[in-house]
Each structure stands twice: as C-alpha cells, then as structure tokens.
N, C-alpha and C positions, 0 to 999 in steps of 0.2 A: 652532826648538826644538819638538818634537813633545811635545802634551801629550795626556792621557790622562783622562775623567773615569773614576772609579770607583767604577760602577753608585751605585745610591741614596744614598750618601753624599753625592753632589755635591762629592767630593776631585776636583778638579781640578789634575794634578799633568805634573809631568816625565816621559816617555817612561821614563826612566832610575830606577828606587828604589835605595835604598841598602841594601844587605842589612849587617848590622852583625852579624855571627858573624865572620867573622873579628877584626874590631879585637880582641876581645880577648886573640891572638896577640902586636901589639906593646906598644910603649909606649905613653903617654899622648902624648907631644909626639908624635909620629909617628901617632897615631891623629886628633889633633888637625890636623896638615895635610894629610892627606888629607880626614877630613871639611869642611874651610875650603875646600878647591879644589873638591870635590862641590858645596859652597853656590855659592861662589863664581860657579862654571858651571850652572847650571839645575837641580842637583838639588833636592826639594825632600821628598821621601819619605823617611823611616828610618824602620826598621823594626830591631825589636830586641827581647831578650826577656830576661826574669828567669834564666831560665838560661843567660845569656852570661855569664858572671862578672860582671866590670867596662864591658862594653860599655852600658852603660844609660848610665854615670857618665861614659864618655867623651863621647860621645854631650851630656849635661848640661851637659860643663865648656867644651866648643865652641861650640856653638850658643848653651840656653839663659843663659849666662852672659854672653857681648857680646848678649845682648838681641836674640835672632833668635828667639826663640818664639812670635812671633803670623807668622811668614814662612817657616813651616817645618809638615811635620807630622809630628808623632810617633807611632809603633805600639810595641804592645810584646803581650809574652804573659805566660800563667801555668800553668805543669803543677800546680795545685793542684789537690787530691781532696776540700778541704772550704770548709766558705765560710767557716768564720773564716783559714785560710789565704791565702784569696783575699782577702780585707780587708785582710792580714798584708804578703801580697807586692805587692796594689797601691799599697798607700800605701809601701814601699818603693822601688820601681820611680817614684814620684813625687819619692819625695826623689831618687835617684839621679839624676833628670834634669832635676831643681832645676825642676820646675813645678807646675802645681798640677791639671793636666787630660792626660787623652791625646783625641788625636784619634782612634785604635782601640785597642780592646784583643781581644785573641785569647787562646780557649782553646786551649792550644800541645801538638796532636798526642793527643786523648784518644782511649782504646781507647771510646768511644763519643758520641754527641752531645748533650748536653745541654740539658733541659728545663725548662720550671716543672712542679714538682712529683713527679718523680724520684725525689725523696727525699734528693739531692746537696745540694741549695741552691744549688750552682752558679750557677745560670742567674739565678735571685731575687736572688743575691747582686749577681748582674752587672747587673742591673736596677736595681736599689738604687746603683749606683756610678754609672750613667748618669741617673737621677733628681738625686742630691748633684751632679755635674755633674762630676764626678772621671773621666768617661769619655764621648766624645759620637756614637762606635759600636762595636756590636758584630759581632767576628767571630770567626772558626777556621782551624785548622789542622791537618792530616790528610795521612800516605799511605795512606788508607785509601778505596779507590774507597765502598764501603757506609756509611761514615759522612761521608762528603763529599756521597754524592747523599740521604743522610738530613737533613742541616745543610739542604741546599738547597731541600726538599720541605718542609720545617718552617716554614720562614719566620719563623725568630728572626732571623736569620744576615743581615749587612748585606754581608758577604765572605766568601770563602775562599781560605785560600793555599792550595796545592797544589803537587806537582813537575809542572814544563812545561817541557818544552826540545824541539827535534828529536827527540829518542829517546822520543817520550813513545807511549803506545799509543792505537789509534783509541777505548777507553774513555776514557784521558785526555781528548783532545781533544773527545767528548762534554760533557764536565764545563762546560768553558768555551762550549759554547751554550748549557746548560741554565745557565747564569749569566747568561748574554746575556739567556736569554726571563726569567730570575723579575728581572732590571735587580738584580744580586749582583754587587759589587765580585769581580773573579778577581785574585789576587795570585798572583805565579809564581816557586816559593822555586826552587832546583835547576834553574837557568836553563842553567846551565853543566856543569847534571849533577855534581856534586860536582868539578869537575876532569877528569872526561872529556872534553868536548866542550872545545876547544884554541884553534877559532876565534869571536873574538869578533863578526868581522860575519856569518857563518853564525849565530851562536844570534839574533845584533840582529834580523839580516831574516827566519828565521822566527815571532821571536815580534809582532815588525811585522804579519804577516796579521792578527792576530788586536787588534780595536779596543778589545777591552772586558779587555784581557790588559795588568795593571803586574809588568813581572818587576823582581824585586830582588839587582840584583848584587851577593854575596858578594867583597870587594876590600879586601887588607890591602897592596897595593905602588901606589905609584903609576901604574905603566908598565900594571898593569890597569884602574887608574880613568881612565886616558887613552885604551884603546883602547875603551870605552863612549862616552867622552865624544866623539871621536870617528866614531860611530856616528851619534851624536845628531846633530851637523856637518853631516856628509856621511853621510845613508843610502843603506847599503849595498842592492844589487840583487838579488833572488833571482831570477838568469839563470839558466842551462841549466847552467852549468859549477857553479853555488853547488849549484843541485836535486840534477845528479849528484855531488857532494861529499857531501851528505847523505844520500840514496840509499845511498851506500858507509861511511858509517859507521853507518849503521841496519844492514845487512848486516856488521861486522864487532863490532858489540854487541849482534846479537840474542841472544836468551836469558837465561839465568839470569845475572844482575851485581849486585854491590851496589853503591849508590848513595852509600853515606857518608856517611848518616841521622845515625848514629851510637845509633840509640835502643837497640841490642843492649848498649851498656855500662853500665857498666863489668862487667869479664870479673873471674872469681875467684880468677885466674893472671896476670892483667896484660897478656892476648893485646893487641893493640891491633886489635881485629877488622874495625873499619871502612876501616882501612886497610891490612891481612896479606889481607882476604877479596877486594880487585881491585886485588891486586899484578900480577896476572899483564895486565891491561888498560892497568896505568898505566906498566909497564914497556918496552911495544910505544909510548911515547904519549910520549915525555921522553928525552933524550939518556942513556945507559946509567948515568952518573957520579951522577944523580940517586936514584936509587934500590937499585944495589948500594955502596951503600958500607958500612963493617962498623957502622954505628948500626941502616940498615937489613935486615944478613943477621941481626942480633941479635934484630931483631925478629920475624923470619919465624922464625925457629929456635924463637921463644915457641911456636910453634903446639904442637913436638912435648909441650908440659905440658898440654894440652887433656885436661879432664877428663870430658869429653862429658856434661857435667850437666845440656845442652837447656836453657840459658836464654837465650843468644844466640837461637836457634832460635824460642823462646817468643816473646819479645820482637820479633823480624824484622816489618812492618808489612808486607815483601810476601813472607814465608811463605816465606821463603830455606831452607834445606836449611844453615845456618852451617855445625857444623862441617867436611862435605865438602867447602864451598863452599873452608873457609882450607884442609884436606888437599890439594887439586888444586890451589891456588897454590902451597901449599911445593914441592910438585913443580914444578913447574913454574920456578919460580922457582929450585931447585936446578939445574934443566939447562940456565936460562936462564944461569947464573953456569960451569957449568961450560965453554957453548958459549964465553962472553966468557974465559976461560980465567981465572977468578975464586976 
C-alpha cells in the first residue's frame, strides 16, 4: 500500500483519497458500500464539502457512526463570504459528519485568497475554529493559477487542492514543486479531468511521479473504486506505450475545453453548461448510445435559449469564451447525430 504524507500536516495517508462529490448522485445505502469497501481497502482520505448536498452526511452515517473517526480523516470546505456564515456552515458540516473536529478545512474555490485582516474575517474566523479545536488544518481550493501561487507565497495555507491530472499545463505542474519547496500539502481534485481522461492506470502512474501529490478520486460505481484500488495493488508502469498514450491525448485535448468545474452554474435558462460545453469531447470518448440519446439531444438543444448574458463567461475560473464554447458543440453535436443517422 503506497502511502503519502501531506506536506506539514504530517497526514500520513493512502496513495488513493476519496473525492466524495459524486456520492451525492446516489443513495445513501449505496453510497454507504462503497465508502465501507474504500475503508475497508486502505483508504483513508475524504474529502468533501458543504456544497455537495448530502455528501458530508453520507460520509457521517458510514464512517463516523460504527466508530471509525479517530482511523479515518476527514476534509471538508466552505464557499462562505462572511465569517458568521463560516461559523454557520462549519458547525453544520460537523453535525453532518457526526464529529466534533475536521482534520482540514478548505476555503472551496475563492475568487481570491484570504488573509488576516482583509476585512472578510475569513481567515480570523478560520483561526478561531482551529484555536476551539473544531479544525486541526488549514487549507484551499482554487482553479486559479494567481490565487493558488498567492495561498502558497503567503504562508497561511497548510494545502492546496488543485486540478492535476495528465492534461495539466507546465504552470500546473509548477504549482506542485513550489508545494514541495514551501513542504504544502498538494491535494489533486480533477484527477480524472472531470470524465475525460478514461484510463485509470494512465491518470494512477502519472500522478505516482509526483511524491508530495494526494489525488482524490471522484467514484459513485464500484467497478470505478476497484480500478484505483487496483492501482494501489498492483502499480501500474509509466512505459513508453503509457507515455505515448498520453502524449496523444495531450494532443487531441489541447486547447480550449471545459473541465466540469461546474462554477459557471446555474444558467438562467437551465443550459446545463458544464456538461452541453464538452459534449463534443465526451462524445469522441464513450460508446455513441451514451450520450445521443433524446434526454441528451434535449439537452444540447437548451443551448439554442442562450441569452448571452455573460455570466457563465464571468464566472469561468479559466476565462472560457462559454457561450461559443456550447455554440460550437451544438454544432457539432448536430452533425455528430446526423452522421450516426440520429
């Protein structure tokens, strides 16, 4: 079992985290055996946020509920803008996971990085939770290159997640030595690139180079939490055949793609942007039957109500061009349906 510390924390963890955004996709019993086989097997990381709906609670009712809370660690976020909110949702986020402490807490994706003295309270606030003992580190979370190498430069910051996968840019990969030198836990959300990236021991064995790198796999089926676990088993070889695999999918996703962030929602027309804006990627990526069927042309066809109001656009963390971005799928997608004779 390959384990991982993470930087100044001294989290000493599983190879493997548990990214917990999708669980709350299913149910609760089925969120509960997959989280139990995670345990079960070496995991030992989750990672989870206030804004998953119900994922904190599931999360709460597996774990710390048969009494796995001192054998486990817990992470969680808050997109909160003031510090009595931030009071508000962490003591929620604690009942939600029936404990009385996180092991991290993360400010989840701010359009800036915050300080003492700002004027937020944020950061005081989050000081104050780690004093009471309601929190025993602090971190962030960002797709923002300038406010990640701002977190890091500052030295509040005990971590930062970030997107890391294959596809990631020579800036990315930056990020995670200047984590290395300041000894900054690097947490790796968008391992799997939202769904792009297909192969599970291609994303394992590149993010294996990297020693000071915990990525946290996003996994609502089991047959995905087995080919990690898997991974972990038996690691996989970054040979000449894996390199030129990846090589060729950096080459057919270069450029402008959306990730599946999701931070552009919700739309004012009900686009479903995150997933209409890399139809045209996921469509080359998944047997045909998966994505033209009529729940999905219903969905692509939302685009043509696009009000062009620029707030997807606004909102984009890496400064996407949205509406063009869904335009050139719906095309695309129309001649992909016509070729399949659809």
């Amino acid at each position: 079992m390959t384990q991982i510390r993470l930087g100044k924390t001294e989290i000493i963890t599983n190879r493997n985290g548990f990214g917990a955004l999708p669980i709350q996709r299913i149910s609760f019993e089925e969120a509960d055996a997959l989280i139990m086989k995670a345990y079960e097997n070496g995991i030992s990381f989750f990672d989870t946020a206030r804004f998953y709906t119900d994922s904190e609670e599931k999360l709460g009712r597996s774990l710390c509920d048969r009494g796995l809370r001192d054998k486990v660690f817990l992470a969680s976020k808050t997109m909160c803008k003031t510090a009595e909110e931030f009071r508000r949702q962490l003591n929620q986020t604690l009942t939600n996971l029936k404990t009385d402490y996180l092991d991290l807490y993360q400010f989840h994706n701010p359009d800036f990085c915050p300080k003492p003295g700002d004027g937020t309270g944020l950061y005081e606030a989050m000081l104050s939770a780690k004093e009471q003992g309601k929190i025993r580190h602090i971190g962030i979370t960002n797709h923002r290159l300038a406010v990640a190498h701002e977190a890091i430069d500052s030295g509040l910051y005990e971590t930062l997640q970030f997107p890391f996968s294959y596809l990631a840019s020579e800036e990315d990969a930056a990020l995670v030595e200047k984590c290395l030198q300041a000894d900054m836990g690097f947490i790796a959300m968008k391992a799997m690139s939202g769904g792009l990236i297909t192969r599970a021991d291609a994303a394992y064995a590149f993010i294996s180079r990297y020693d000071n790198v915990l990525p946290i796999w996003g996994v609502q089926r089991t047959e995905e939490l087995d080919r990690f676990l898997d991974c972990d088993k038996n690691p996989p070889v970054l040979d000449e055949e894996m390199e030129a695999f990846i090589t060729e999918e950096r080459r057919q996703l270069a450029g402008e793609f959306c990730r599946g962030c999701g931070y552009c929602m919700p739309c004012p027309v009900g686009i479903k942007i995150n997933d209409c804006a890399r139809m045209s990627l996921m469509i080359r990526r998944a047997p045909t039957s998966v994505y033209m069927d009529e729940a999905h042309q219903a969905d692509m066809e939302q685009i043509e109500n696009c009000l062009h109001c620029g707030q997807c656009a606004s909102k984009c963390p890496y400064g996407l061009d949205t509406p063009s971005l869904l335009r050139r799928n719906l095309e695309d997608y129309r001649q992909q349906l016509k070729e399949q004779g659809l």
